[in-house]
C-alpha positions in Angstrom: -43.4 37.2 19.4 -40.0 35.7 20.9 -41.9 32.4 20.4 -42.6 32.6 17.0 -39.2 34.1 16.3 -37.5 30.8 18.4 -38.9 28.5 15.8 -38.0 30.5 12.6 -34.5 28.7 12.0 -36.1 25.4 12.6 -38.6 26.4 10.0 -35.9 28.0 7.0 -33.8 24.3 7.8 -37.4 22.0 7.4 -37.8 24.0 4.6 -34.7 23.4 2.6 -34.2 20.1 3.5 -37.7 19.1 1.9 -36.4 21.2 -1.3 -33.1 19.3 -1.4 -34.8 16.2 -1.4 -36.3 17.1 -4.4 -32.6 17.1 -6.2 -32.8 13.3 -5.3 -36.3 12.1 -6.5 -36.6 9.4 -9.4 -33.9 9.8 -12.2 -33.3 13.4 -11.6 -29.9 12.7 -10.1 -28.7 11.2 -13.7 -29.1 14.9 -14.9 -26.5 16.3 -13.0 -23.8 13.3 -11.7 -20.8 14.1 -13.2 -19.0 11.0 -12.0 -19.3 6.6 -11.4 -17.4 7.2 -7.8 -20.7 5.9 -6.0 -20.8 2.7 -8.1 -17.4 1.8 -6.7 -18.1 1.7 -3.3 -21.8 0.3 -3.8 -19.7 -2.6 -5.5 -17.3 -2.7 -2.6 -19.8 -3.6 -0.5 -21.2 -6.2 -2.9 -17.6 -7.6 -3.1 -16.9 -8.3 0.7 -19.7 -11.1 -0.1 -18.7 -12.6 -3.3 -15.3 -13.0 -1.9 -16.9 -14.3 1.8 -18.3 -17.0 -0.6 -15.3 -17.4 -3.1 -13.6 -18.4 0.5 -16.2 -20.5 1.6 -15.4 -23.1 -0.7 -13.0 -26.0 -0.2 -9.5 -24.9 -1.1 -8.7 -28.0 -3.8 -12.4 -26.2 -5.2 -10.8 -22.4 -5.3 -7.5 -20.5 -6.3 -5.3 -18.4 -3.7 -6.8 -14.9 -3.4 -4.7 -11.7 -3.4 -6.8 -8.7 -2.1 -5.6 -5.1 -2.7 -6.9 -2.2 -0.7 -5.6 1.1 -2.5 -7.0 4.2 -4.8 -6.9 4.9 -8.3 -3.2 3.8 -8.9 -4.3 0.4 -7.8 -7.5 -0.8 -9.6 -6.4 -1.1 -12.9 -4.9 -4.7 -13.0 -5.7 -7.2 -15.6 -7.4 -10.4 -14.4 -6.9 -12.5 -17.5 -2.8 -11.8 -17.4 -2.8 -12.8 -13.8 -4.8 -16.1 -14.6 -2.0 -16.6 -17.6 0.7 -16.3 -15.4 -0.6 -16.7 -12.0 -3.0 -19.5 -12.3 -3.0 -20.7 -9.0 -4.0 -16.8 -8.0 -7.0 -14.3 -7.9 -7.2 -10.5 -7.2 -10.3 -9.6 -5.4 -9.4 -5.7 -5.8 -11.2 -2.8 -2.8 -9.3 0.0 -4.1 -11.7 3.0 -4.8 -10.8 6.6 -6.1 -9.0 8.5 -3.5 -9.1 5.1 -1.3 -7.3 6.1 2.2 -6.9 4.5 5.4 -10.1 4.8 7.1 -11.8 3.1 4.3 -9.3 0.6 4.7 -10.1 -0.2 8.6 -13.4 -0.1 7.5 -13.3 -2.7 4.8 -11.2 -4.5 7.3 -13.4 -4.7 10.3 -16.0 -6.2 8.1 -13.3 -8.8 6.7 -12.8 -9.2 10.8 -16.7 -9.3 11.3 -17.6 -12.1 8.9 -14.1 -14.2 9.5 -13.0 -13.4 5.2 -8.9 -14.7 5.2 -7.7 -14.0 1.9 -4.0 -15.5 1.4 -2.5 -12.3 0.8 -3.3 -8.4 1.3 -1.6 -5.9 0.3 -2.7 -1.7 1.5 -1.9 0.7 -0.6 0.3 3.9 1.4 1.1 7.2 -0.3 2.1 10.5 1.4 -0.6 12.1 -0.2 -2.9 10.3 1.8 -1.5 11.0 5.0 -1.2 14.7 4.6 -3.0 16.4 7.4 -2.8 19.8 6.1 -3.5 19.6 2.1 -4.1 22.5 0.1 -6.7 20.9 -1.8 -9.2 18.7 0.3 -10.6 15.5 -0.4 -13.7 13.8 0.9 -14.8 11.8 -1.7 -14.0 7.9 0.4 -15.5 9.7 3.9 -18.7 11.1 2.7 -19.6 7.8 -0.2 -17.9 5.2 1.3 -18.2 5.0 5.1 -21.0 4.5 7.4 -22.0 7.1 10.1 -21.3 4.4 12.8 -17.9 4.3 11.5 -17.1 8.0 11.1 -18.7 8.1 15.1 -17.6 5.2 16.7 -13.9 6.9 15.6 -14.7 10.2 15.5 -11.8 11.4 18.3 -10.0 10.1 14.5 -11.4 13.2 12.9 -11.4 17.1 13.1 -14.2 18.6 13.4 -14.5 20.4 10.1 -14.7 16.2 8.6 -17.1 15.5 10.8 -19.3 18.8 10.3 -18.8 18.3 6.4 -19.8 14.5 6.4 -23.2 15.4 8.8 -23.9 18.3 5.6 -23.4 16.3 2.6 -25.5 13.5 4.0 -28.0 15.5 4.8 -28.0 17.8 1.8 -27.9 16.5 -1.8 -27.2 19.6 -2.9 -24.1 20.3 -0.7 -22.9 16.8 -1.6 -23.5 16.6 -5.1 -22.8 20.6 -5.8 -25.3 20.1 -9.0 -24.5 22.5 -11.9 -26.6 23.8 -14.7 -24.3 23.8 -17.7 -24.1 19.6 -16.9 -27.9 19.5 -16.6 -28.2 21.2 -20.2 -26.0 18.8 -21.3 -27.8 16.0 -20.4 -31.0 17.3 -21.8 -29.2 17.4 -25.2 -30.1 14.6 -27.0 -28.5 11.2 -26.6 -27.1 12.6 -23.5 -28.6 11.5 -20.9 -28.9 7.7 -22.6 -24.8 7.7 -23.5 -24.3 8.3 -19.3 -26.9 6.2 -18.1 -25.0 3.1 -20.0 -21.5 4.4 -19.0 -22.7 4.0 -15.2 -23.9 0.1 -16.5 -20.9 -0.7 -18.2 -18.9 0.4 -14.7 -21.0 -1.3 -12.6 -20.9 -4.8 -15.0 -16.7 -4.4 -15.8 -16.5 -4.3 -11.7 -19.1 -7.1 -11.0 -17.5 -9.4 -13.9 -13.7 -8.2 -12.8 -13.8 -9.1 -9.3 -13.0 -4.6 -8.5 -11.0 -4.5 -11.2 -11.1 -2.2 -14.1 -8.2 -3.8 -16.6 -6.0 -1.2 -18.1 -6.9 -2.6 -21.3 -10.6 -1.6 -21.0 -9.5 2.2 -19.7 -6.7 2.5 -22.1 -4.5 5.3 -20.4 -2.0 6.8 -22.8 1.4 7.5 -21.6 1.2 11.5 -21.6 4.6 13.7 -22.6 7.6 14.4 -20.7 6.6 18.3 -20.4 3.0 17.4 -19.6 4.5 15.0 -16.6 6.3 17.8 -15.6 3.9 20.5 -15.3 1.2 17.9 -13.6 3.9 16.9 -11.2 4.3 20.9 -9.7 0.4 21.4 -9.8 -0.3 18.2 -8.1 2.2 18.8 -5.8 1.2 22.7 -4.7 -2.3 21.0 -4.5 -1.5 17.7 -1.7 2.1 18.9 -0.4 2.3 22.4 0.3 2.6 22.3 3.3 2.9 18.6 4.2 1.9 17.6 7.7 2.0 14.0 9.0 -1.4 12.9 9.6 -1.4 11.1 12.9 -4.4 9.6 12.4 -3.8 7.9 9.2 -1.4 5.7 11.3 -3.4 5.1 13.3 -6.2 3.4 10.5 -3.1 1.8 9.0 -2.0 0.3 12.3 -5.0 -0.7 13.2 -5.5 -2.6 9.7 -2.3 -4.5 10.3 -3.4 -5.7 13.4 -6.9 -7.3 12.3 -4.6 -8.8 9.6 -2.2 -10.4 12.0 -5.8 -11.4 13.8 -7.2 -13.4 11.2 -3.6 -15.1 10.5 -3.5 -13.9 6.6 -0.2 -15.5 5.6 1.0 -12.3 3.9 0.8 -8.9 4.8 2.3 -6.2 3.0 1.8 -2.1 2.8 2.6 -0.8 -0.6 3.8 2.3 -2.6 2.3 2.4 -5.5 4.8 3.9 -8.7 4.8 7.6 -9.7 6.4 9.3 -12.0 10.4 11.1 -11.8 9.3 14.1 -11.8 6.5 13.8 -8.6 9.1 11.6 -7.2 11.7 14.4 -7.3 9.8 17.0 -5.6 9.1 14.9 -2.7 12.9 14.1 -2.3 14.1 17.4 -2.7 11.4 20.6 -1.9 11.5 21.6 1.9 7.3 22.2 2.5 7.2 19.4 5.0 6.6 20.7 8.7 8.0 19.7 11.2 8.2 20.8 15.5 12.0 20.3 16.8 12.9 21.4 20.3 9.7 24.0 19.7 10.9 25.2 16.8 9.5 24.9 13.1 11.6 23.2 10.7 11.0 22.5 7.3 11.9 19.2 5.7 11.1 17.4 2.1 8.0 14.9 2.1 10.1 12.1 1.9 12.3 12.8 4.7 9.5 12.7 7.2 6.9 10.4 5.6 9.1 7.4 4.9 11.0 6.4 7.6 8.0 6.5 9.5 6.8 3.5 6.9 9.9 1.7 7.3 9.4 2.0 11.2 5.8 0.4 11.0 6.9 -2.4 8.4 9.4 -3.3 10.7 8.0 -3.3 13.7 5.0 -5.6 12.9 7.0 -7.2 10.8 5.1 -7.3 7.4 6.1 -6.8 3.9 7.3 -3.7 2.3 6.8 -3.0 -1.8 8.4 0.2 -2.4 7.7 0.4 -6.3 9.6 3.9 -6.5 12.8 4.3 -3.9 13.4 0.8 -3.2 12.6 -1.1 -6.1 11.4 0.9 -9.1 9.7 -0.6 -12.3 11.5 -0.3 -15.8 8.2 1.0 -17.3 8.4 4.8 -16.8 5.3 5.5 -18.5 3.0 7.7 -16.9 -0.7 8.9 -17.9 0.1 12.1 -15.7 2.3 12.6 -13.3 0.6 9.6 -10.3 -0.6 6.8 -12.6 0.8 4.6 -14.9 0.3 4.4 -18.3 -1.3 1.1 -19.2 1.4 -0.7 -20.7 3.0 -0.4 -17.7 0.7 -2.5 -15.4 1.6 -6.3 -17.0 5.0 -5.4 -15.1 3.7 -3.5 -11.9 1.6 -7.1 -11.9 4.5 -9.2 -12.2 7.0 -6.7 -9.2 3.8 -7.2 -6.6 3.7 -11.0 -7.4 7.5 -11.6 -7.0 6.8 -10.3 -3.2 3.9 -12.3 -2.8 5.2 -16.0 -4.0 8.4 -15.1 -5.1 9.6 -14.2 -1.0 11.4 -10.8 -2.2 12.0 -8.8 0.3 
């Protein structure tokens, strides 16, 4: 009896694994997806090759390449302006949605691994992705975008609730995916299913033909209201910064992404903070939810107080570039789509600030 009792668990977990594997055979997954995440890391891994090759060739044969490793507030540049008024430049863009500093490494240690030395790089750094302690989490980059002999090989990099929730949703579909019926209904609906299917090709061919890019001009983002900014601003703030924590580990990826840099000898190096709006700015200058330990005591400081200095420290000490796009050196487009990204007819100028680092030696 205790025998046959001993192997029941093993049993219920055989048997809803083989279920779950059902959510994933054939097409079935287009019934439920509710986002073209995937399709930017699958490309990213495409990319790392095209641009081995684009590297490959002689360099009277081939333009200078710029390569940006960031999230959402970094893939939205316009190739065809930059070949206007950068000719002698390309952007070979790896920013994915919610791109953090792991992925980064990751991306990096490949760069490291097949000898790729683009003439510029630039890593995008936001307090919101080195919050050790958000409100809302976010796993999207860990669980579609690394390898397990990444996520293991630096797992003393991880708590263990990452590590148990990465082992589930690779394991699971169903966990990972979190399919729903009312988008599965919808998909049956006529014309559904067909209008998603070439919404995932388009992506996939805009990426492919835009080197990572997705120009602002193809995903038009309308500058949204002052009062909409606003209340965007305090919800995504209660969501990411309350509380703030310094993530340790995030330097750490950073760190370690400078340093493969400075290995390969990539002429210029630079971390970047990608624009936000006033209103997301303020909060982080002036609300009191980051925490911090002082002589054993808790003390409660702004997000800005503790997170930047900290960048300025790193900048400085391995002595790479620094675009500050919000403090230091702000854009004169203030038009935001919500209260983190920028409206599209912003990005020709955000374009032109990054480039006057790159060639033009601002500091």
């Amino acid at each position: 009896m205790f025998k046959r009792a001993f192997f029941v668990p093993f049993i219920i977990f055989l048997a809803g694994f083989t279920i779950d594997k059902l959510f994933l055979l054939g097409s079935f997954p287009l019934y439920y997806l509710t986002t073209a995440s995937f399709i930017n890391f699958e490309h990213k891994q495409k990319l790392i090759y095209q641009l081995k090759d684009y590297l490959y060739k002689p360099k009277d044969q081939r333009k200078n390449v710029l390569v940006i490793m960031g999230n959402s507030r970094s893939f939205s540049f316009d190739l065809e302006y930059i070949q206007k008024k950068y000719p002698g430049w390309i952007l070979f863009n790896f920013s994915v949605p919610g791109g953090k500093q792991d992925y980064f490494l990751y991306l990096m240690q490949e760069f490291k691994k097949n000898n790729i030395k683009p003439e510029a790089i630039l890593f995008a750094v936001t307090p919101q992705a080195m919050n050790a302690k958000p409100a809302v989490l976010t796993d999207e980059v860990m669980v579609f975008g690394l390898p397990a002999s990444f996520i293991f090989s630096h797992f003393m990099h991880y708590n263990v609730d990452e590590i148990t929730n990465y082992i589930g949703k690779k394991l699971f579909a169903v966990y990972k995916y979190r399919p729903k019926i009312r988008v599965i209904e919808r998909r049956l609906q006529e014309g559904n299913l067909l209008s998603f299917i070439n919404f995932l090709i388009k992506t996939e061919n805009i990426l492919e033909k835009n080197y990572g890019n997705i120009p602002s001009k193809i995903e038009f983002k309308a500058f949204a209201s002052e009062d909409v900014i606003e209340q965007n601003a305090k919800s995504l703030f209660n969501d990411f910064f309350l509380p703030f924590v310094i993530d340790k580990n995030a330097f750490y990826f950073i760190e370690e992404c400078i340093k493969i840099s400075k290995s390969l000898e990539i002429p210029y190096v630079a971390l970047f903070w990608p624009p936000i709006s006033k209103p997301l700015l303020q909060k982080k200058k002036t609300e009191r939810t980051a925490i911090v330990y002082e002589n054993h005591q808790r003390i409660y400081k702004t997000v800005f107080d503790v997170w930047y200095p900290p960048m300025e420290k790193m900048v400085d000490e391995h002595e790479i570039g620094w675009i500050d796009l919000n403090i230091k050196d702000p854009l004169r487009c203030n038009s935001f789509f919500d209260a983190s990204h920028l409206a599209s007819v912003c990005y020709n100028e955000y374009t032109d600030k990054i480039f006057e680092y790159i060639i033009g030696g601002k500091k």
